[in-house]
Every structure is written in structure tokens, then in C-alpha cells.
N, C-alpha and C positions, 0 to 999 in steps of 0.2 A: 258809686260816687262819681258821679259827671262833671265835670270843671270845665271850663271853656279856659278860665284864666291859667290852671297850672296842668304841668304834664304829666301823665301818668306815673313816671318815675319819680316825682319830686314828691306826688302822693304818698306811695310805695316806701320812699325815706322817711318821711313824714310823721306816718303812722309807726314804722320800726323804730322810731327815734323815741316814741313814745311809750308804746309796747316796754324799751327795754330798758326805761328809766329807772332809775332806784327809787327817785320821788313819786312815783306816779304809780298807785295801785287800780289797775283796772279788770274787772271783772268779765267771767269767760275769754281770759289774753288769749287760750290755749285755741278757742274756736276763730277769733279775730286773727291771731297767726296765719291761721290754714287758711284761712279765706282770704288774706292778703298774700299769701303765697299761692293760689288761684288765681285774683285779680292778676298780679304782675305777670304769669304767662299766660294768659286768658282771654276771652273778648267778653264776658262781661263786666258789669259793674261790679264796682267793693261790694253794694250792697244786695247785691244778685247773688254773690257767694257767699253772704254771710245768711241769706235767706235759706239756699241749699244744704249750708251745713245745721241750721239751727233743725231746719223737716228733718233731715235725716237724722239726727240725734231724735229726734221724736218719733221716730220711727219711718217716715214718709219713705216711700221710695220712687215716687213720681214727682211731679212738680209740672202747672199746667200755666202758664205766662201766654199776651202777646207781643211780648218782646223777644225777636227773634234771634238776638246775641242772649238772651238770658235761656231761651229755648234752647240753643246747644251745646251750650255749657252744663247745664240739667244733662241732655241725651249723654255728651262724654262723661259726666261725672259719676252717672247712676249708672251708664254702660261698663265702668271701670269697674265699679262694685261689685257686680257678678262676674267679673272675671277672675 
């Protein structure tokens, strides 16, 4: 999620504000959680991590992008996994 107008942190609030509503039922929160707890220490996009986590529940254990912040976010996330 690229924004020129807001900052990554106001994202980050944003999205947990919504996540943790009462009103507000939103589907897969538990993979949008983790993937926004990726984005906030991360260099990719929201949506790069919500990409890595959805393959990886489907089994993927690669991930081949040319975006090179989405590239090493893949290398450490799936390098974690086998450790």
C-alpha cells in the first residue's frame, strides 16, 4: 500500500483501528494482522505481505517479484521459516 499523501505509521493505525472495531467484521483479520505487523517493521508494501502470507498458507514457499523491497522481504520471511 504506497501512499505519497500519508505516512506509513498513520497506515499502520489506520488499518488496527479497523481490524479492532466491534462494528467492523472483516474477513481473514488474523492474516491482515500479521501482514500489517510485517509492513510496520518492513520494507515492503501492505500489500507484498499480504501476498507472502496468503502463498504461504497455500503452501508456496517461494515467491518470484521484480520488485526488489518485495524481493527481500520474501528472502527473510521464507529464510525464517526454515529456521
Amino acid at each position: 500500500m504506497k501512499s505519497n499523501k500519508f505516512p506509513k505509521q498513520k497506515i499502520v493505525e489506520t488499518l488496527h483501528i479497523l481490524l479492532t472495531s466491534a462494528h467492523i467484521v472483516i474477513g481473514a483479520a488474523d492474516v491482515i494482522s500479521d501482514a500489517l505487523s510485517l509492513f510496520e517493521n518492513g520494507l515492503a508494501d501492505f500489500s507484498d505481505y499480504m501476498i507472502l502470507l496468503d502463498g504461504n498458507g497455500k503452501g508456496a514457499r517461494k515467491l518470484e517479484t521484480f520488485d526488489t523491497n518485495c524481493k527481500e522481504a520474501a528472502r527473510l520471511f521464507y529464510g525464517n521459516l526454515s529456521n
